[in-house]
N, C-alpha and C positions, 0 to 999 in steps of 0.2 A: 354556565360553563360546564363542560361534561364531566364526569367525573372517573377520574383515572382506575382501574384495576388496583391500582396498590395502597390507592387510598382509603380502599373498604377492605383490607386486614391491617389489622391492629395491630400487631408487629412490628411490621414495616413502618405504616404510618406514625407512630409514634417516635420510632429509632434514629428516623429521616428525616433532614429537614425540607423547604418546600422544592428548591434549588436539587436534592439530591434525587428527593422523588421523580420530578422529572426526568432527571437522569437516568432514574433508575427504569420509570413509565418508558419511555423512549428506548432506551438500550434494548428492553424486554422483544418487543417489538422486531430492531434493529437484527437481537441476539436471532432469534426464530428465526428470519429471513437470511442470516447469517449465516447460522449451522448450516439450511438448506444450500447458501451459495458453498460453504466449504467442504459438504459430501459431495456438491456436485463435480467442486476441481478436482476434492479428492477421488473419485471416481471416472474421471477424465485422466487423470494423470496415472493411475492404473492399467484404464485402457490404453492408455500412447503406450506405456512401457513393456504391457504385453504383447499389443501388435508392432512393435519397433525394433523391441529388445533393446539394451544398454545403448548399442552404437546408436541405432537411430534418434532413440531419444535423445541421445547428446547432442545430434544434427538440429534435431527440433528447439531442444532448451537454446544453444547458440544463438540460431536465429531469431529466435525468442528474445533474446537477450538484447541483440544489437538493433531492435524495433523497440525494445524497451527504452534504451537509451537516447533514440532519435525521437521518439516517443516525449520524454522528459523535455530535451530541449525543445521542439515545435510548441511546447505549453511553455517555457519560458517561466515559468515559476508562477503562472497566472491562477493555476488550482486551487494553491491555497490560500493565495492574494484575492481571490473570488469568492472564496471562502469565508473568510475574515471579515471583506467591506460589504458583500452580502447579508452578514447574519449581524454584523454591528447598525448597517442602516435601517435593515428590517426591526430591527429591537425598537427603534425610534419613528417607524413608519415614513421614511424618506425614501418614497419610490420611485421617486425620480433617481435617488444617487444607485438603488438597486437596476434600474433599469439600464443606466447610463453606464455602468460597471460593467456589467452584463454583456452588452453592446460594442464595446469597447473591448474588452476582454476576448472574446469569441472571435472575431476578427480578425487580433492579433495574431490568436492563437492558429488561426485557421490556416492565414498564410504563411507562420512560421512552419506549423504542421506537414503545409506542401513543398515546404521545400526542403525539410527536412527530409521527407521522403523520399524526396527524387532525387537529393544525393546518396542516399543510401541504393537508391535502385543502381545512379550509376556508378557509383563506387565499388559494388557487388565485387567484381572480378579482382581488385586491388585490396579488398578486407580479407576475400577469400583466400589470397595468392600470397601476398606481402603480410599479414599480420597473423593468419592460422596455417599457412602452409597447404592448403587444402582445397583445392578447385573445384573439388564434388560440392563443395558447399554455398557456389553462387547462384543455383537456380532457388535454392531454398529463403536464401539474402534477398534476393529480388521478389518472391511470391511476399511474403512477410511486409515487405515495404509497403504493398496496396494495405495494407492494417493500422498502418502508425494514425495519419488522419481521423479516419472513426474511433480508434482508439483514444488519442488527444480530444478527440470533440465529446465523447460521451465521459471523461474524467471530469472536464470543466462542468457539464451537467450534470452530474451527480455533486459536487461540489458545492453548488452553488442551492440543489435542493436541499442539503444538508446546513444551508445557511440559513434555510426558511423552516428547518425542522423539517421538512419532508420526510423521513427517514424514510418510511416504507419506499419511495419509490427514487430514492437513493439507491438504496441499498439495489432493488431490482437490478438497477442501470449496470453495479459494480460487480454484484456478486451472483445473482442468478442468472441474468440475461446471457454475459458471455460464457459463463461454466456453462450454464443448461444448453445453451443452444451451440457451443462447442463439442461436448458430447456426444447431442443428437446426431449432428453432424458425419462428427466421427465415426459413429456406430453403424449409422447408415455408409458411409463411403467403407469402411470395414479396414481390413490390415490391407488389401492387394495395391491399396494408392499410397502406399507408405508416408514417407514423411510431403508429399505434397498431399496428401487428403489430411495429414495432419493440420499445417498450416492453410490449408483451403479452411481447415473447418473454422479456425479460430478465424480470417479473416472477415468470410461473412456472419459470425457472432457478435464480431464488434460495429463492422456497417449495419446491422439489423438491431444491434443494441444502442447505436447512436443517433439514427433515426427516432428512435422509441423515447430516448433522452428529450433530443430538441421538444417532441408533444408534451412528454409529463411536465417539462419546462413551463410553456405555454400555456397549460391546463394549472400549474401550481400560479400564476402572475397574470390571470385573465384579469383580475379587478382591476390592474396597472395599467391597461395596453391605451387607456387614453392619457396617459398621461406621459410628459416629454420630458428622454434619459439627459439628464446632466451630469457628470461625474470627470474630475481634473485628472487628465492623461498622468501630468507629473505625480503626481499622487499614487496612482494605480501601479506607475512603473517605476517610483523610488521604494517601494513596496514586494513591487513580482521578482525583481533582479536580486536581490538579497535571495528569494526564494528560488531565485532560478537555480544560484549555488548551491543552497541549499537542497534541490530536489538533486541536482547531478551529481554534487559529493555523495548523498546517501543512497543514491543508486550504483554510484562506483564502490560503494562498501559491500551491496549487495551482491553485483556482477562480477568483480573485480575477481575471485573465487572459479566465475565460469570462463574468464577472458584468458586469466592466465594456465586454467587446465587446457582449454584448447591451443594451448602455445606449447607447452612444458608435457602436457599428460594427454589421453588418448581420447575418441568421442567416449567411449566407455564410461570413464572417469568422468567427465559431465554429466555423461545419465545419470551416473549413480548419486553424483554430488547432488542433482538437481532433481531428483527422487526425493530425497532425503527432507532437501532441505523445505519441499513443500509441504513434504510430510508434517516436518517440526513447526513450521508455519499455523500450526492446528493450534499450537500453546498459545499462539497469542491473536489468532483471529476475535478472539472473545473481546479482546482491548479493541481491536477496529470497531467491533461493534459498538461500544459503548464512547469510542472518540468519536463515532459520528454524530450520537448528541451532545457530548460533552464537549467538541472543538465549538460549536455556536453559542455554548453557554456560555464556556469560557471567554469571548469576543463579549459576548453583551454584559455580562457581571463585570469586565474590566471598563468597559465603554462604561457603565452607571457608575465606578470607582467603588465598587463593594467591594473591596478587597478580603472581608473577613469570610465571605461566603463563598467566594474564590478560592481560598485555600482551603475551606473545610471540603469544598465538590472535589477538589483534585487529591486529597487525601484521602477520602472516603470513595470518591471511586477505582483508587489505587490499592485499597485495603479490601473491596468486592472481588476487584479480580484477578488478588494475590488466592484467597481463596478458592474461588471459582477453576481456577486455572491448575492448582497444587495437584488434583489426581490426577487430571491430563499426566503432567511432567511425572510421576509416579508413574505411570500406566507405561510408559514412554521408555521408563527407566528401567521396568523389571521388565516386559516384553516388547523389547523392540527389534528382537530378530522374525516375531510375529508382525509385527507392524510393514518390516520390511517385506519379507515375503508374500503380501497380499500383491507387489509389483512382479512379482516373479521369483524364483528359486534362488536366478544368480543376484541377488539385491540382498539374499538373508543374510552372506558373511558380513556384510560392511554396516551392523547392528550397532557398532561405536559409533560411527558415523553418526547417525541418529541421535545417538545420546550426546554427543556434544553439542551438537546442534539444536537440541531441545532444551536443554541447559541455559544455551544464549539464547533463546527466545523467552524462558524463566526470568531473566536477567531485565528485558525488556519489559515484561510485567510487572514486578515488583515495584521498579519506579517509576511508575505511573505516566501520565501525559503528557511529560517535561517537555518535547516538542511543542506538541501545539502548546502548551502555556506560555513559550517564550513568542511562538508568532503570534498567536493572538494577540499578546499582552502589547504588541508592536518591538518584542526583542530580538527579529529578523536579524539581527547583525551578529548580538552572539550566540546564535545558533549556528551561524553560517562559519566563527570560526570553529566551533563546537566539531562540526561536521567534518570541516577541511581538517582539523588534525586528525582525526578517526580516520578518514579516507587514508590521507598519508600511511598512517600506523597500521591500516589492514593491508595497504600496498604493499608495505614492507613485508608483512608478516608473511602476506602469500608471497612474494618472491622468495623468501626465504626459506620455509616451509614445505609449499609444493613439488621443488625438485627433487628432494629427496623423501619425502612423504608420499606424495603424488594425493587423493582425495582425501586423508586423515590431514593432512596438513590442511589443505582447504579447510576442512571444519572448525579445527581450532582456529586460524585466522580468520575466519567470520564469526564466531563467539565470541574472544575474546575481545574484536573489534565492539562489537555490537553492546556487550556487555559494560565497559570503559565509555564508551559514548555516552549511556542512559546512567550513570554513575556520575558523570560528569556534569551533564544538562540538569540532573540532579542537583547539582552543589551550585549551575549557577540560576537556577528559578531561585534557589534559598539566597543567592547574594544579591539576585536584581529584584524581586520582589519579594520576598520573606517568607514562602511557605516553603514546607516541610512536605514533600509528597511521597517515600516510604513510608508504608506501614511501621506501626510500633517502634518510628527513631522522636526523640524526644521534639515538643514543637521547637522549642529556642537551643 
């Protein structure tokens, strides 16, 4: 067996047990390729802002948004449902059910994907017209919709690599491929194609990043290809639908912020919101990285029924990147009129902005991978109602909030949201399975 980087310092090695090292070996990994993918957005989403300025970026982040959401549905909650029976069969070398998953999965996904899309291409004129008021915004609704499919097809693949431990080319699929090659894109089409070279660039990022997906796929399960996929449809889909609500309440927590500014507040106020909040998104990139090895650990240690290794991983890596994370949110918190203005001059006033919203991304780290521990662990159910009240409760908060706030409201109804959600999933990982995943809260 090779032997891990962190098992030849003594430090580490000794402080860690086998279960975390891994975690830690793998995240290491994860993290590098991470940072890479997160200077990349953030260095994308600089350029859209400078060559778009506030309005257009709001045009962009919108359409962004309503491909995100057709996005979610066309996958059907299959990501993390692939996710799960992926890395729990593999733990047990059942390549038949990996294959048959797999198969099965993609499929569904596929033709959800497509028709997902082609309602949104033709719905364009009725989203634009009837729900934002704003007609300039259906050619942009409709370029966006060729994205959703490669988008959908290369999540399931990065998922499911992340089931086999893949990480490195996981991560490629999520984080560098579409930032890098969005970018490039970008830079080459320049400001004069505005927000359609915007959206040009990201759509062939994700067709060229979901292509690259399917081979690492193939290339990761060449040992398997003679052998024949079996895996129970019922099974896969009393499974994905839990998660389906799961993905679409927590993306309407997400969006919900840029739905209701495009109704109530101006494209401006979108930019700026959606500036921000990818900005803030930096506090806790560090937790993606480390939940890409940590969601398969936690599927296979609960598949073995080691429960007691299960709660030290999710403890102990919730205590890394409370750590890990603290001078980000510092940095965040004493210069984020600097932070902001790297997007432009007019983004420096709206510097609270940022701090609230880095705040609730803080909130999100501290308590560790309560999510995935409840789907892995098979707690799909109370996640999903976990989710649906937070959705409700950020619904409210921005109806309430944003008319007379307009983008400061936004922030606090997604922080606060955000923050009550992972406080919550909190208390029930500790009632449905016994751990404790803040740092420094007592175990019992």
């Amino acid at each position: 067996m090779q032997t891990r980087i962190i098992d030849r310092i003594p430090f580490l090695r000794d402080r860690l047990d086998s279960h975390m090292r891994e975690v830690v070996s793998g995240a290491t990994v994860a993290f590098v390729l991470k940072a890479m993918g997160a200077v990349l957005a953030f260095a994308f989403n600089v350029l859209l802002a400078r060559f778009l300025g506030a309005e257009g970026a709001g045009v962009y982040f919108l359409a962004l948004t309503v491909a995100m959401v057709a996005s979610v549905i066309g996958r059907v909650g299959l990501d993390n449902c692939l996710l799960r029976f992926v890395a729990s069969n593999a733990e047990v070398n059942d390549w038949s059910a990996v294959k048959g998953v797999c198969k099965k999965g993609v499929t569904l996904a596929l033709a959800a994907s497509a028709v997902s899309a082609a309602l949104v291409f033709i719905a364009a004129p009725w989203i634009a017209s009837s729900v934002f008021a704003n007609p300039d915004i259906i050619r942009p609704i409709r370029m966006i919709a060729f994205s959703i499919v490669p988008f959908s097809l290369l999540s399931l693949y990065a998922e499911m690599l992340k089931g086999l431990k893949h990480i490195r080319d996981a991560t490629l699929i999520q984080g560098i491929g579409v930032n890098g090659l969005s970018l490039i894109v970008l830079y080459l089409a320049g400001s004069s194609l505005g927000v359609s070279g915007a959206i040009s660039a990201f759509t062939v990022a994700t067709a060229v990043t979901s292509i690259a997906g399917f081979w690492l796929w193939r290339s990761a399960t060449a040992g398997a290809r003679g052998v024949t996929g079996h895996f129970d449809t019922g099974k896969m889909l009393s499974s994905s639908m839990p998660l389906l609500w799961i993905s679409v309440m927590g993306l309407g927590i997400s969006t919900a912020a840029t739905f209701i500014l495009g109704i109530w507040g101006t494209q401006a106020d979108i930019g700026i919101f959606g500036v921000a909040s990818r900005a803030a998104m930096l506090i806790s990139f560090l937790m993606i990285a480390v939940n890409s090895i940590a969601a398969p650990k936690f599927a296979a240690l609960y598949r073995l029924g080691d429960m007691e290794a299960l709660g030290s991983t999710a403890r102990s890596s919730a205590k890394l990147l409370t750590v890990l994370v603290a001078p980000v949110l510092l940095f965040f918190m004493i210069f984020p009129s600097s932070v902001m203005g790297l997007f432009g001059e007019q983004f420096r006033q709206w510097e609270n902005v940022l701090r609230i919203l880095a705040a609730g991304q803080f909130a999100n780290v501290v308590t560790g991978s309560v999510g995935y521990l409840l789907m892995m662990s098979g707690n799909e159910r109370l996640l999903r109602k976990n989710i649906t009240y937070t959705a409700l409760l950020n619904l409210l908060l921005n109806l309430l909030l944003i008319p007379g706030m307009g983008v400061m409201g936004a922030a606090i109804a997604t922080s606060v949201s955000l923050a009550l959600q992972n406080v919550h999933a909190s208390y029930l990982v500790y009632r449905k399975i016994r751990i404790v995943t803040i740092p420094w809260l007592p175990l019992r």
